[in-house]
N, CA, C and O atoms as a GROMACS GRO file, in nm:
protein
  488
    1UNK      N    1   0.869  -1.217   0.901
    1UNK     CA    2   0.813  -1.291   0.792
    1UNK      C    3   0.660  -1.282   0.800
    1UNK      O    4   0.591  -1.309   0.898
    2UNK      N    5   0.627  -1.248   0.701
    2UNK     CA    6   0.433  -1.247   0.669
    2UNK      C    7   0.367  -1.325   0.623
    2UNK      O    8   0.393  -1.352   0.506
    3UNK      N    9   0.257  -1.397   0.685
    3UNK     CA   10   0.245  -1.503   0.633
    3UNK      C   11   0.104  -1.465   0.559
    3UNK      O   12   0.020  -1.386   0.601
    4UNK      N   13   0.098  -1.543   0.432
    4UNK     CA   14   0.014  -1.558   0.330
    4UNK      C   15  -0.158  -1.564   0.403
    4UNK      O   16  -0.224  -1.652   0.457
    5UNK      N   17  -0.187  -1.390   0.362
    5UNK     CA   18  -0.295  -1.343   0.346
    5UNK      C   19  -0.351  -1.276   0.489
    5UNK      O   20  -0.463  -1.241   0.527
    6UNK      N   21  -0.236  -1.274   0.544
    6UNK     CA   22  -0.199  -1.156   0.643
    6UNK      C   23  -0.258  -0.997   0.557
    6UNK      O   24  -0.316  -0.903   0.611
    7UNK      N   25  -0.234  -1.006   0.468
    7UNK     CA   26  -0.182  -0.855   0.416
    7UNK      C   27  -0.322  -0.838   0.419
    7UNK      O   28  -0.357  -0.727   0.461
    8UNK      N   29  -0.454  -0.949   0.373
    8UNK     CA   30  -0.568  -0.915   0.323
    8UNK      C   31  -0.607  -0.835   0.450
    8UNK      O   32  -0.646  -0.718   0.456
    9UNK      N   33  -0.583  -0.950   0.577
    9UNK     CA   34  -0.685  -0.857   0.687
    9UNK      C   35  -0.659  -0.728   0.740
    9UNK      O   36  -0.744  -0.663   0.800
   10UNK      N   37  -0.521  -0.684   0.714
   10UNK     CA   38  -0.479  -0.558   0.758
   10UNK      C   39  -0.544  -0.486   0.635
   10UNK      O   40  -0.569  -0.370   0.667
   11UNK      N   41  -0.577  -0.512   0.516
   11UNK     CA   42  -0.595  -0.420   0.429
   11UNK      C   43  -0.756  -0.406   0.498
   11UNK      O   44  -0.794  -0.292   0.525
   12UNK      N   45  -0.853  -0.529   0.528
   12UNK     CA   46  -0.999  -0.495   0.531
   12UNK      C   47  -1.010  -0.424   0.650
   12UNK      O   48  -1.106  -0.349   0.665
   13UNK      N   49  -0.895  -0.443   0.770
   13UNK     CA   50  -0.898  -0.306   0.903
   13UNK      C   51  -0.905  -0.183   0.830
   13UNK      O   52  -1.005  -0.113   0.817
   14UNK      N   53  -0.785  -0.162   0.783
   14UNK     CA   54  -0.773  -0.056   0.719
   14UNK      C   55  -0.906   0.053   0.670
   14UNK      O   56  -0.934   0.161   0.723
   15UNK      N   57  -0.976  -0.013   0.552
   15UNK     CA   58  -1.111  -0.012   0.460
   15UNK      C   59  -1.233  -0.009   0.570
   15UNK      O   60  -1.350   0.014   0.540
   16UNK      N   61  -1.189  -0.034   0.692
   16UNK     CA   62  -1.282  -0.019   0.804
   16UNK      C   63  -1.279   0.077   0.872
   16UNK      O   64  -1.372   0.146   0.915
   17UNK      N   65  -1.199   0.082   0.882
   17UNK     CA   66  -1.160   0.249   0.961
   17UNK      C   67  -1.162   0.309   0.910
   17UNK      O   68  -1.190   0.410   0.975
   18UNK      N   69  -1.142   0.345   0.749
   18UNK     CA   70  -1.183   0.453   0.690
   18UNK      C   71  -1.312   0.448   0.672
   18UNK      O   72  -1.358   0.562   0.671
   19UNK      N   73  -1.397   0.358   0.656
   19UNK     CA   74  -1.548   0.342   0.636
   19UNK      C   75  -1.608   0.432   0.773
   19UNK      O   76  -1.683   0.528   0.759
   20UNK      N   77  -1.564   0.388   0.891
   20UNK     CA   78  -1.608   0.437   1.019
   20UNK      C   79  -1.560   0.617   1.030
   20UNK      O   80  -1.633   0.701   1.083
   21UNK      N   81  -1.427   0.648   0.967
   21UNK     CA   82  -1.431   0.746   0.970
   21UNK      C   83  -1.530   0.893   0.881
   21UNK      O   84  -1.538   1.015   0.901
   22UNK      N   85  -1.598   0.784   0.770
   22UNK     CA   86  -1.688   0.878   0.675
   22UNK      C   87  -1.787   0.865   0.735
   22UNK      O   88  -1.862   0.963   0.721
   23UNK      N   89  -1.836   0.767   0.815
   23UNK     CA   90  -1.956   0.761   0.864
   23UNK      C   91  -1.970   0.847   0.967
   23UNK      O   92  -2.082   0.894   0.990
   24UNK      N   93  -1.842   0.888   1.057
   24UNK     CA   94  -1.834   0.979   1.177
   24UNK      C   95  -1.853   1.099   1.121
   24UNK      O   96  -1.941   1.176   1.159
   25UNK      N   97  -1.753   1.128   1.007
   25UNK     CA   98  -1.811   1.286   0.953
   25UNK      C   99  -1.939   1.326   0.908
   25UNK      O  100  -1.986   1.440   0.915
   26UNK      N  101  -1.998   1.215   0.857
   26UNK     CA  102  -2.141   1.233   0.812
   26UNK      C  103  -2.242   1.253   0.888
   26UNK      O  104  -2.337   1.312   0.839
   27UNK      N  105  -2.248   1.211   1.026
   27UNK     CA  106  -2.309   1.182   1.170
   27UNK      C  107  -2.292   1.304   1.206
   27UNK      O  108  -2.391   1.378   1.205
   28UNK      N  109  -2.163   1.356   1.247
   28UNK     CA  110  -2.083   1.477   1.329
   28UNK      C  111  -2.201   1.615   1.235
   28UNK      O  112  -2.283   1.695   1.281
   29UNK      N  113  -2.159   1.590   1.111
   29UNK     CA  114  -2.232   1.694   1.020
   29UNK      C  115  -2.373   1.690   1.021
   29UNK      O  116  -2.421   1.801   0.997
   30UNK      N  117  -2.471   1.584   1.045
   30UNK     CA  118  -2.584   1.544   1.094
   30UNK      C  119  -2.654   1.610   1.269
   30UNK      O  120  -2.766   1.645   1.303
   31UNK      N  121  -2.524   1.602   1.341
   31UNK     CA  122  -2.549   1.638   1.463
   31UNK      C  123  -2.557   1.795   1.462
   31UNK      O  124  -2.632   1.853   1.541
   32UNK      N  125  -2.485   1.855   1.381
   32UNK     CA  126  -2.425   1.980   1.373
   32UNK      C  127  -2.568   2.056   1.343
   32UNK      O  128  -2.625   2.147   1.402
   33UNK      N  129  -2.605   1.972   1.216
   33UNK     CA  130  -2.766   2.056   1.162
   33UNK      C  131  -2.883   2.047   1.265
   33UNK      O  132  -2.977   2.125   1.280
   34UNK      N  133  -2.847   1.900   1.348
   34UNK     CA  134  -2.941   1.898   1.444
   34UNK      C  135  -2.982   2.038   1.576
   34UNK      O  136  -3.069   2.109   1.626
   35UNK      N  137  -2.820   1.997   1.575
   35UNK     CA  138  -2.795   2.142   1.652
   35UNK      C  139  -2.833   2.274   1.670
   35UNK      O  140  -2.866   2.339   1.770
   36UNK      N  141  -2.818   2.308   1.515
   36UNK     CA  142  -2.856   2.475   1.513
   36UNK      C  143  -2.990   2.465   1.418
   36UNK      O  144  -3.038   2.570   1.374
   37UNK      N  145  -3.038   2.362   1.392
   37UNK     CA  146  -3.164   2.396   1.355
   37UNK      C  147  -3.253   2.281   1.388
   37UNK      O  148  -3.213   2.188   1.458
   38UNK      N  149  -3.389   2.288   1.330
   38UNK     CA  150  -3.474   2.200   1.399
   38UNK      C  151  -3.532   2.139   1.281
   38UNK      O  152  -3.649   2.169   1.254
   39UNK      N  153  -3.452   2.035   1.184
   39UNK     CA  154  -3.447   1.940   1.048
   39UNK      C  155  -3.597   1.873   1.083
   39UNK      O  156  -3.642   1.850   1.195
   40UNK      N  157  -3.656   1.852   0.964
   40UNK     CA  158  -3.740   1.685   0.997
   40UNK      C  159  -3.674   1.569   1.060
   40UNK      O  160  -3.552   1.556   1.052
   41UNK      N  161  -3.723   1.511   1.103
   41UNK     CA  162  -3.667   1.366   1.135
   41UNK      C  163  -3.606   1.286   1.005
   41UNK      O  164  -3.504   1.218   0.998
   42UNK      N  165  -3.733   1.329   0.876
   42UNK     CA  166  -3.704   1.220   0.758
   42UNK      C  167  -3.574   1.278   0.726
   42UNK      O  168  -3.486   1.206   0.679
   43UNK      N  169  -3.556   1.412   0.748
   43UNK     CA  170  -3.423   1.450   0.705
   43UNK      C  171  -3.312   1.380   0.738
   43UNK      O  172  -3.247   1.316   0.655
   44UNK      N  173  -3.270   1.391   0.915
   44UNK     CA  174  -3.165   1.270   0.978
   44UNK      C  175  -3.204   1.186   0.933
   44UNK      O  176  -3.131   1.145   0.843
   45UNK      N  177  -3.343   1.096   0.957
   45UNK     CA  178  -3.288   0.944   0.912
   45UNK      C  179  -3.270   0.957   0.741
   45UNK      O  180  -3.276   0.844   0.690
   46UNK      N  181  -3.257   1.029   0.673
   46UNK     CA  182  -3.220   0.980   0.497
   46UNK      C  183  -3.047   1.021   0.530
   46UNK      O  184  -2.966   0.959   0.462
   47UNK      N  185  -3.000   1.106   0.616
   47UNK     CA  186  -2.871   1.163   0.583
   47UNK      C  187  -2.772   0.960   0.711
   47UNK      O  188  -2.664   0.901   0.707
   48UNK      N  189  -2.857   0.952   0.764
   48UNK     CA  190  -2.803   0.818   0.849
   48UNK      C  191  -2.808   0.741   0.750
   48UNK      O  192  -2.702   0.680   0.740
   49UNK      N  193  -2.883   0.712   0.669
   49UNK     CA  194  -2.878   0.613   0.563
   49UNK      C  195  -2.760   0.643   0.480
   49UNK      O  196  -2.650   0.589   0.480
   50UNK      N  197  -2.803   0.734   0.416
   50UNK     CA  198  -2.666   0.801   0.335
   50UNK      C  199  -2.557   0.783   0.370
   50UNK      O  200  -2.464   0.758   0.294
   51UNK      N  201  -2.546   0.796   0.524
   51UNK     CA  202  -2.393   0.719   0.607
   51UNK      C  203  -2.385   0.614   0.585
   51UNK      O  204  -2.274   0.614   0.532
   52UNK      N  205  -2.422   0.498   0.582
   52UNK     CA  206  -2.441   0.386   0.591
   52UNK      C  207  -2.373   0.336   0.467
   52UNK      O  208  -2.260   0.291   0.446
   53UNK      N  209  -2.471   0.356   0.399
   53UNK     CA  210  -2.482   0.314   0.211
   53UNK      C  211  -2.292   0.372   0.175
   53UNK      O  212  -2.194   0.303   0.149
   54UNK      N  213  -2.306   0.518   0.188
   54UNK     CA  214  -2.175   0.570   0.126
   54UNK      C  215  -2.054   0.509   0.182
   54UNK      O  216  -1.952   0.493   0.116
   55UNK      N  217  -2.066   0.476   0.307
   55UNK     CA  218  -1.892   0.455   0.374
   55UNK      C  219  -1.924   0.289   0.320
   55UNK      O  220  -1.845   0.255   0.232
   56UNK      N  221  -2.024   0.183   0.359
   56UNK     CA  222  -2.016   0.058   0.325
   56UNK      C  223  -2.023   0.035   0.137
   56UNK      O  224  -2.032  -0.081   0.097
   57UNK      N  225  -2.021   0.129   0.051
   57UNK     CA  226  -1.985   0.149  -0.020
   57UNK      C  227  -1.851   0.149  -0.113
   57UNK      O  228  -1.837   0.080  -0.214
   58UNK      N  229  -1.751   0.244  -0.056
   58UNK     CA  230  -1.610   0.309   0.000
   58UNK      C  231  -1.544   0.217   0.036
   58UNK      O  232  -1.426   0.229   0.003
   59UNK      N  233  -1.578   0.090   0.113
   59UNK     CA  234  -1.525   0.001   0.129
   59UNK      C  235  -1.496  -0.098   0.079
   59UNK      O  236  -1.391  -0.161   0.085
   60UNK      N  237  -1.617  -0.123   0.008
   60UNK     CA  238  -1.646  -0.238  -0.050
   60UNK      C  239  -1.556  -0.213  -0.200
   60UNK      O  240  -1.490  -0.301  -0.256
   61UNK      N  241  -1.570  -0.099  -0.238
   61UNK     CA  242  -1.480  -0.042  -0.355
   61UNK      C  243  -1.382  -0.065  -0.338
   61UNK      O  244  -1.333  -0.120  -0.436
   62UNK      N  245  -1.282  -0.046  -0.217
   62UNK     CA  246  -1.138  -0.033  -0.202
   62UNK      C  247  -1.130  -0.213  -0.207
   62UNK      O  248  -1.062  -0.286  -0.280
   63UNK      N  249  -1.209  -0.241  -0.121
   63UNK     CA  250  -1.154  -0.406  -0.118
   63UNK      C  251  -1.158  -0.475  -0.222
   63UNK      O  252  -1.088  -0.575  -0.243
   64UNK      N  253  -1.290  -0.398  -0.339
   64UNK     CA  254  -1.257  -0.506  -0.471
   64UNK      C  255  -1.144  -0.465  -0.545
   64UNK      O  256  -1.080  -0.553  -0.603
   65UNK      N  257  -1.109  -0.351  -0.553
   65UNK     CA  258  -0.975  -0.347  -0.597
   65UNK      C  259  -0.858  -0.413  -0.547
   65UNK      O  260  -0.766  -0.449  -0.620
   66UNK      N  261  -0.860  -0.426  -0.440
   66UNK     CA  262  -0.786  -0.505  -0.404
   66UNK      C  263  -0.836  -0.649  -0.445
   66UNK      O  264  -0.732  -0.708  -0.476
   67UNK      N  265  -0.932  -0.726  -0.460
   67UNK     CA  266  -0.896  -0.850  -0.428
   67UNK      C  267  -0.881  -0.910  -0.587
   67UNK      O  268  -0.843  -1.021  -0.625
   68UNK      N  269  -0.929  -0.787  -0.668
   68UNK     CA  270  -0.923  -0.846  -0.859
   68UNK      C  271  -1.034  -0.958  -0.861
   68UNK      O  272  -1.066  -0.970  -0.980
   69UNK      N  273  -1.105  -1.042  -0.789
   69UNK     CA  274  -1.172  -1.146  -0.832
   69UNK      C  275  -1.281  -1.184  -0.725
   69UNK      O  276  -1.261  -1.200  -0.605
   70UNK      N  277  -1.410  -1.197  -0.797
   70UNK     CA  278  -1.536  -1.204  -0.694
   70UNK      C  279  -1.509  -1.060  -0.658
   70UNK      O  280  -1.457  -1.049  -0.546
   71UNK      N  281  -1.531  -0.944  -0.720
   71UNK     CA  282  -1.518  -0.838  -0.642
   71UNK      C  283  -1.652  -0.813  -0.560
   71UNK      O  284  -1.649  -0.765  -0.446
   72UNK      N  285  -1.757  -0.846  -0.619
   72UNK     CA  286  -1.914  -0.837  -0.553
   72UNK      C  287  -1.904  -0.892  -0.386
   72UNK      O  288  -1.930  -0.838  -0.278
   73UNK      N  289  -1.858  -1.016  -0.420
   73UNK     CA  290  -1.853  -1.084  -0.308
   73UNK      C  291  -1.750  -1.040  -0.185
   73UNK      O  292  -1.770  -1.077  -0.069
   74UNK      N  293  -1.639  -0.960  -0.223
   74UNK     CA  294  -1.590  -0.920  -0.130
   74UNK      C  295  -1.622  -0.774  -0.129
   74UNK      O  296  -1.563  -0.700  -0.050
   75UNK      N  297  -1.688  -0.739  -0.192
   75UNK     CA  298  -1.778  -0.592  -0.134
   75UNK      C  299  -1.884  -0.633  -0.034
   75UNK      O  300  -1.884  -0.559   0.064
   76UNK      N  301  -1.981  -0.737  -0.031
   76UNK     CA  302  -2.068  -0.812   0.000
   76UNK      C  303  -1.998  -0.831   0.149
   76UNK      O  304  -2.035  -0.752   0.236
   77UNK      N  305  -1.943  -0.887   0.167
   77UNK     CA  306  -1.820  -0.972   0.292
   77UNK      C  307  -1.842  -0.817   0.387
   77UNK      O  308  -1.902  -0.807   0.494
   78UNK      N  309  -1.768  -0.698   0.303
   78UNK     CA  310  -1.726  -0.592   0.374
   78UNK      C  311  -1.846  -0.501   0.396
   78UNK      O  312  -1.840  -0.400   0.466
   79UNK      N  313  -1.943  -0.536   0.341
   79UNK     CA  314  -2.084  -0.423   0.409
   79UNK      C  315  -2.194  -0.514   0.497
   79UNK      O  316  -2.299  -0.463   0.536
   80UNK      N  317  -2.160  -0.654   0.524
   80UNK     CA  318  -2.155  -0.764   0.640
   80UNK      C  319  -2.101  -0.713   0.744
   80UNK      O  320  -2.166  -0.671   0.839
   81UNK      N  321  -1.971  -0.712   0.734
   81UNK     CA  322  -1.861  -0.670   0.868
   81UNK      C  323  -1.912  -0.528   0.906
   81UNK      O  324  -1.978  -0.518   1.009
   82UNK      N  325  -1.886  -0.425   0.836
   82UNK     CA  326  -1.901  -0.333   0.849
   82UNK      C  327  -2.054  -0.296   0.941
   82UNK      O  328  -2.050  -0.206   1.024
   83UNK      N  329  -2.172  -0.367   0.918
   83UNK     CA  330  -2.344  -0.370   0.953
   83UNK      C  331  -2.288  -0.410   1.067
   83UNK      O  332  -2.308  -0.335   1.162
   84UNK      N  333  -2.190  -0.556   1.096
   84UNK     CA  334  -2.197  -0.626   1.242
   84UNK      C  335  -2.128  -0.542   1.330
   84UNK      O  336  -2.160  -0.529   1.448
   85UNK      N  337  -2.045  -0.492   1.284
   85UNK     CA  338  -1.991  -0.413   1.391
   85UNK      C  339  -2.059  -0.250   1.422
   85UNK      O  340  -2.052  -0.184   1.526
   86UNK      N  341  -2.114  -0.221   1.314
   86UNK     CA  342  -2.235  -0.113   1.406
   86UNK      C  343  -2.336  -0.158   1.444
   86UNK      O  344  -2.393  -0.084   1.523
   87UNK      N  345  -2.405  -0.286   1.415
   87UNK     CA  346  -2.515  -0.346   1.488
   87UNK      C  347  -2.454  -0.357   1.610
   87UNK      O  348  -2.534  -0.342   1.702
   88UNK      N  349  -2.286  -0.387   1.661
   88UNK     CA  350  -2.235  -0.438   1.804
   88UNK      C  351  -2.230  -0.323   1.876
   88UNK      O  352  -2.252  -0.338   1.996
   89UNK      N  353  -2.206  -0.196   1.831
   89UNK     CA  354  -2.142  -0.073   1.870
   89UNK      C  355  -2.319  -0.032   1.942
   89UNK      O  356  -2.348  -0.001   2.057
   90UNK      N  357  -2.420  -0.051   1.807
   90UNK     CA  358  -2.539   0.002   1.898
   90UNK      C  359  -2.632  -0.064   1.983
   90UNK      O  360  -2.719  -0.010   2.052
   91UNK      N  361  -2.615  -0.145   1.977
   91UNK     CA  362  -2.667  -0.257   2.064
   91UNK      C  363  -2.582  -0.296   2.259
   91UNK      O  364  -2.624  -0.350   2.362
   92UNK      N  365  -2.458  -0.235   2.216
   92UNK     CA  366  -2.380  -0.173   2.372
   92UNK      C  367  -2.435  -0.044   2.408
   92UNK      O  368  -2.448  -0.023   2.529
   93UNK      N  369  -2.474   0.058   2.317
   93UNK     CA  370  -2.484   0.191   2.384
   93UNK      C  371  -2.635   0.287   2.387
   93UNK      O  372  -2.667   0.405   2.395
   94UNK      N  373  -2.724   0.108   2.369
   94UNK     CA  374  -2.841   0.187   2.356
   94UNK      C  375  -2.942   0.068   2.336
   94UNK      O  376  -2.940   0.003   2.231
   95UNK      N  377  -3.038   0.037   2.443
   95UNK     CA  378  -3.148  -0.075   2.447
   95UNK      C  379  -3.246  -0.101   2.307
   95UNK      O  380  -3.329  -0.037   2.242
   96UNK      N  381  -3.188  -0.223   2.304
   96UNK     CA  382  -3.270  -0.290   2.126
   96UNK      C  383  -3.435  -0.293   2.204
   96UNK      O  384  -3.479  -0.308   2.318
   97UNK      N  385  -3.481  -0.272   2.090
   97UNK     CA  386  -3.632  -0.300   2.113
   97UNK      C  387  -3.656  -0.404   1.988
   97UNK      O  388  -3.574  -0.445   1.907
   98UNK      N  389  -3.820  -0.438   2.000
   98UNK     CA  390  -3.873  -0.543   1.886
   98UNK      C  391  -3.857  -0.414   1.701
   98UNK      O  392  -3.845  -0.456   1.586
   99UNK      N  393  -3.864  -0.243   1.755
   99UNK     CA  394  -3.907  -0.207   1.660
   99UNK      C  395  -3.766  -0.175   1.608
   99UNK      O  396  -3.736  -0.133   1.496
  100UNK      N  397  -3.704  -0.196   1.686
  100UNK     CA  398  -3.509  -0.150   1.581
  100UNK      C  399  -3.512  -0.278   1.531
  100UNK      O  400  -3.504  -0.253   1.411
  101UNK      N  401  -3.521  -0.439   1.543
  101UNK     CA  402  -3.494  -0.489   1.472
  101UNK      C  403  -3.538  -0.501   1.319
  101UNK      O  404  -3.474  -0.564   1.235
  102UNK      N  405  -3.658  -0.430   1.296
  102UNK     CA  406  -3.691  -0.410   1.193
  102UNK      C  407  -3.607  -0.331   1.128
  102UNK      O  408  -3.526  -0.374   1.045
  103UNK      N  409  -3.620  -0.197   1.165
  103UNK     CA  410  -3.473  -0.110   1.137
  103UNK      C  411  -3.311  -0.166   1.108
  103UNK      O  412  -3.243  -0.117   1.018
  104UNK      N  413  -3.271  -0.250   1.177
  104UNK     CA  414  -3.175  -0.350   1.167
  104UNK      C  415  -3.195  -0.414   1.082
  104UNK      O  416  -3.098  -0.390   1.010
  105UNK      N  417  -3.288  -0.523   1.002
  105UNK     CA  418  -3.290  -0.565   0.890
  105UNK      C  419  -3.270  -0.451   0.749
  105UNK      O  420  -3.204  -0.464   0.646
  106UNK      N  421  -3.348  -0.351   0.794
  106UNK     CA  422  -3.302  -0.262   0.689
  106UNK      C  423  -3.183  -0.190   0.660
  106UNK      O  424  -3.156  -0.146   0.548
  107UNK      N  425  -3.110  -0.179   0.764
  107UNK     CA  426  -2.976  -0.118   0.742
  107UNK      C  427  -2.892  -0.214   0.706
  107UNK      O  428  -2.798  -0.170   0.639
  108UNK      N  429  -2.890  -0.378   0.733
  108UNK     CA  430  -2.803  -0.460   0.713
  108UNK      C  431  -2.805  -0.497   0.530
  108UNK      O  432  -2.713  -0.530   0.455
  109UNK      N  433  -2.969  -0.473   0.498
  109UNK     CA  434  -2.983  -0.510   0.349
  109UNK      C  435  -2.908  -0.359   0.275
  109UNK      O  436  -2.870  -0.355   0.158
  110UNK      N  437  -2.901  -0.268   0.350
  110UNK     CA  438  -2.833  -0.108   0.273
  110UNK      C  439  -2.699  -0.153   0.257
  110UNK      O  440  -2.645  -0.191   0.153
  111UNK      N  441  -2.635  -0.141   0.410
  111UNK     CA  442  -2.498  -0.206   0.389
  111UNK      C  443  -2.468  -0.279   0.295
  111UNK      O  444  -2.411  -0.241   0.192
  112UNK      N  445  -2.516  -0.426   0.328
  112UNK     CA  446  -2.492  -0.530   0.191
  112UNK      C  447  -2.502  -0.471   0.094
  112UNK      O  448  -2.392  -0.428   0.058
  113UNK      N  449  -2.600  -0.438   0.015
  113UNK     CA  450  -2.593  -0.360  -0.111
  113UNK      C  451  -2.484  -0.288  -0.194
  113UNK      O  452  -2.429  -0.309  -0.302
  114UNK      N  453  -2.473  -0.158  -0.062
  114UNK     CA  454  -2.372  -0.031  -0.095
  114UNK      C  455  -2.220  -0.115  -0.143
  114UNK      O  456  -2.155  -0.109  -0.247
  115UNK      N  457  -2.194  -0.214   0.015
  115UNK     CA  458  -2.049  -0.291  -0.027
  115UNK      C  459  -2.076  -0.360  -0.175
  115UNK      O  460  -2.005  -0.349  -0.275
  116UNK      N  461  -2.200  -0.435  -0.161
  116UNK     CA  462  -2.172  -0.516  -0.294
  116UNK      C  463  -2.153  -0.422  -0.409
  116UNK      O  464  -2.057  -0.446  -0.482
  117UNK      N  465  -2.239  -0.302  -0.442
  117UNK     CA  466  -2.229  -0.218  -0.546
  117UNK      C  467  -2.058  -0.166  -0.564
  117UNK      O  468  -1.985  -0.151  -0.662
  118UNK      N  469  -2.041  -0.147  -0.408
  118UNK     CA  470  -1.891  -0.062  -0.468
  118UNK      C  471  -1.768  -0.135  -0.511
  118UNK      O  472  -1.661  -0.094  -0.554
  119UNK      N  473  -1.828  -0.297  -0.478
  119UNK     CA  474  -1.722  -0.394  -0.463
  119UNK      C  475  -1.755  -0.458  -0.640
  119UNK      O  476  -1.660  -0.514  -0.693
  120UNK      N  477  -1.861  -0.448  -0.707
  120UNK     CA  478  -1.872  -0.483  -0.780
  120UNK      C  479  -1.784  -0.342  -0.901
  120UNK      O  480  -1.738  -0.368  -1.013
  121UNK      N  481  -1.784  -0.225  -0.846
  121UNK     CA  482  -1.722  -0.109  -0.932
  121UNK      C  483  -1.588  -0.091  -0.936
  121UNK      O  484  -1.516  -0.020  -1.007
  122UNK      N  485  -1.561  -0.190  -0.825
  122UNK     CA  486  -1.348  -0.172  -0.769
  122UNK      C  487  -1.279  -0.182  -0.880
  122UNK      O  488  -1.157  -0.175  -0.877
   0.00000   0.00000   0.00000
């Protein structure tokens, strides 16, 4: 037996893991150019953004379709989650300084955005 609104959180795992998985291809493909050639910097950081924005985007889309109502807000919700848990992921595998948190405010206002935009398009 399933209890009422079970289904939501398996659906926003779901919308998460696929978010994480566009963001990995986008990265992987990022690393790749890094690799065999020698990009600007502005180049990676616009194509990291682009990760960011597009998968917390993607998400935020799928979840407003799903939720039919306040779709903003649950695009909003999901490019939140989505920021906290790569703010958690990089903040384990790599020493914060005073100047990433600046950086950190800016990726958290991208996120928000992208979800709210795609959540507002669901």
């Amino acid at each position: 037996m399933e209890k009422k609104g079970s289904g939501f959180w398996w659906s926003l795992v779901k919308y998460l893991l696929f978010a994480y998985v566009i963001t990995t291809i986008i990265l992987m493909g990022l690393a790749f150019l890094l690799w065999k050639n020698n990009p600007p910097t502005s180049l990676i950081s616009a194509g990291m953004i682009f990760a960011y924005v597009i998968s917390s985007f993607t998400g935020g889309l799928l979840l407003g379709k799903k939720m039919q109502k306040n779709k903003y807000l649950w695009g909003l919700l999901f490019g939140g989650i989505y920021f906290g848990v790569v703010l958690l992921l990089s903040a384990a595998l790599s020493n914060v300084s005073g100047e990433t948190f600046g950086n950190a405010v800016t990726v958290c206002m991208l996120c928000l955005g992208g979800g709210m935009l795609g959540g507002m398009l669901g």
